[in-house]
C-alpha positions in Angstrom: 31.4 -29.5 31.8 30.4 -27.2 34.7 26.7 -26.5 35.8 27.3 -22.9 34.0 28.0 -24.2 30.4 24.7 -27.1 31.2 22.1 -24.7 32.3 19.4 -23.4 29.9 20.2 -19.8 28.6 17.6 -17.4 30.6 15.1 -15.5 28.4 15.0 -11.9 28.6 11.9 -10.6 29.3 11.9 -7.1 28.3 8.5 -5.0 28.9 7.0 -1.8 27.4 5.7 0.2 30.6 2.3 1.4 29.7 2.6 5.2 29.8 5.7 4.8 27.4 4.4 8.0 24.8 4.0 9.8 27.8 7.7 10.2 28.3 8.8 12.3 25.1 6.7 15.3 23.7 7.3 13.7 20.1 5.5 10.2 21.1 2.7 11.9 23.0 1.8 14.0 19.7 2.4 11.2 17.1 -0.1 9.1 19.7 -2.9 12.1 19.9 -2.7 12.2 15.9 -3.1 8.5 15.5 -6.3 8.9 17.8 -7.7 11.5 15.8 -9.0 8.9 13.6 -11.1 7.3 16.0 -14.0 10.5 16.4 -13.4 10.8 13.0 -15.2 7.6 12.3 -17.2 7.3 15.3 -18.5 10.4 13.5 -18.7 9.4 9.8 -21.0 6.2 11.2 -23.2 8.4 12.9 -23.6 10.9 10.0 -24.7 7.5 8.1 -27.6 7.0 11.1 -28.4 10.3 10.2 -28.8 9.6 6.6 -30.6 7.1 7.3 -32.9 8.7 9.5 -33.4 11.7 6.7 -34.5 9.1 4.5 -37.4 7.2 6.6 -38.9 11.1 6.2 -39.2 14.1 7.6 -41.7 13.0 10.7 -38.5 11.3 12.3 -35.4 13.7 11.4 -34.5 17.0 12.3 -30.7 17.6 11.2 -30.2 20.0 13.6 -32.1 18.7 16.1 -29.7 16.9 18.2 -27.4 19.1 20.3 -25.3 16.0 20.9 -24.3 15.4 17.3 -23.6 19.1 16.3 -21.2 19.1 19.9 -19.6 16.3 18.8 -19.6 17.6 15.0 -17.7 20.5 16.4 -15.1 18.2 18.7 -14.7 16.3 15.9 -13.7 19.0 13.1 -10.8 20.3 16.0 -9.1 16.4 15.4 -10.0 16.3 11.7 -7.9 19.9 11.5 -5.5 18.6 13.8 -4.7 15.3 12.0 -4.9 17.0 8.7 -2.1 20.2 10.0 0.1 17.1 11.1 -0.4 15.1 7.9 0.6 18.2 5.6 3.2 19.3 7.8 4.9 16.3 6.7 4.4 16.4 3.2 7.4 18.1 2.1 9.5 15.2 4.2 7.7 12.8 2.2 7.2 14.0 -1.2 10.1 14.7 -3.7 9.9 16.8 -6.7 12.9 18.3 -9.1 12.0 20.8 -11.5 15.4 21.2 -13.7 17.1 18.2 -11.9 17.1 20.9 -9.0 15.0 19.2 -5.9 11.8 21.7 -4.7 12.8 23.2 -1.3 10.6 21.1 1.4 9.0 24.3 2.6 7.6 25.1 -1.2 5.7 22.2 -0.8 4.1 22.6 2.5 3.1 25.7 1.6 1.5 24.5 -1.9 0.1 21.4 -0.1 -1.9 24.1 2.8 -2.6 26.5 -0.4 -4.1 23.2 -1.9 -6.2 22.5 1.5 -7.3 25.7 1.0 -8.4 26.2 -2.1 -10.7 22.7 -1.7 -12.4 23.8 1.8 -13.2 27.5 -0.5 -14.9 25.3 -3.1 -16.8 22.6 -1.2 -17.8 25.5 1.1 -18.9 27.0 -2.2 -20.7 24.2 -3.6 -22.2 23.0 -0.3 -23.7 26.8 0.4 -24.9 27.0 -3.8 -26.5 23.6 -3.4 -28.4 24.2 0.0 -30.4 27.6 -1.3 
């Protein structure tokens, strides 16, 4: 046997460089969505310090007294719409409907999943504006 066929197999030792979704447009905006989450519930705890705030009394909150949250609230709400645009966007690659064994065109149901969006933002808006008078 020669040295060659004797010697321990060398591992490869492959590594991810760290600015890998940088590279292609595609990666970069499927890693921006993914990070929409995190203000979302950065945000969602600190509405529940809010809450709880509102219900020590009225001595110690002031909703709209903190200029930081209602920045924030609005940064937030620009990633909430842009993780929920993205999400829809792909509904008609990932839901499948026949209607008379004929498949729905893809497009259809974008459109009735935004018209859907829609119609829910119209009526919590609605109820939220009824309920605060």
């Amino acid at each position: 046997m020669t040295n060659e066929a004797q010697a321990a197999p060398r591992e490869y030792r492959w590594r991810m460089p760290a600015n890998w979704w940088t590279r292609n447009r595609h990666y970069f905006l499927y890693v921006v969505r993914e990070f929409t989450v995190v203000p979302i519930a950065l945000w969602l705890l600190w509405l529940l310090v809010e809450i709880k705030r509102a219900g020590d009394g009225p001595a110690r909150y002031s909703p709209h007294g903190s200029a930081a949250f209602v920045v924030f609230s609005v940064i937030t709400l620009v990633f909430a719409l842009y993780h929920s645009y993205t999400f829809l966007s792909l509904a008609g690659v990932i839901i499948h409907f026949k209607v008379l064994d004929r498949p729905l065109p893809s497009r259809l149901i974008v459109l009735a999943q935004f018209a859907l969006w829609a119609v829910a933002s119209v009526v919590v808006g609605f109820v939220l504006i009824w309920f605060a008078r």
